[in-house]
C-alpha positions, 0 to 999 in steps of 0.5 A: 927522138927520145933519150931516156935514162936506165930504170936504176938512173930513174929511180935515184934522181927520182929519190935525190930530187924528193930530198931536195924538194924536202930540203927547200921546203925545209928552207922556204918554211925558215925552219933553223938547222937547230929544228928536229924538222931540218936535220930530218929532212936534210938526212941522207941528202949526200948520200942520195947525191953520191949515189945517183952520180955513180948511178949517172957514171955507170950508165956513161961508162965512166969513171970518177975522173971522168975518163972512160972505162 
């Protein structure tokens, strides 16, 4: 048995794990948050979050409490 996410699930956790990846890699590089380089690769990061949860609640036909729709 598989359980597999929509496509539109997919692609935001695909899109919100590169930006983390960045972000470590940013971390691992000891790059300062002063850097250009830090800031550029930790842009958009909550959005990408923000959306990959409400992408994550529609799939579950939740809301943002947690209850059903």
């Amino acid at each position: 048995m598989t359980i597999s996410p929509p496509d539109h699930v997919v692609a935001a956790s695909e899109g919100t794990f590169r930006r983390l990846r960045n972000l470590r890699d940013r971390v691992m590089e000891s790059v300062p948050a002063t850097e250009p380089a830090y800031p550029k690769g930790h842009h958009g990061d909550d959005t990408a979050l923000a959306i990959l949860r409400v992408r994550m609640r529609e799939d579950l036909h939740t809301s943002r409490d947690g209850s059903r729709r």
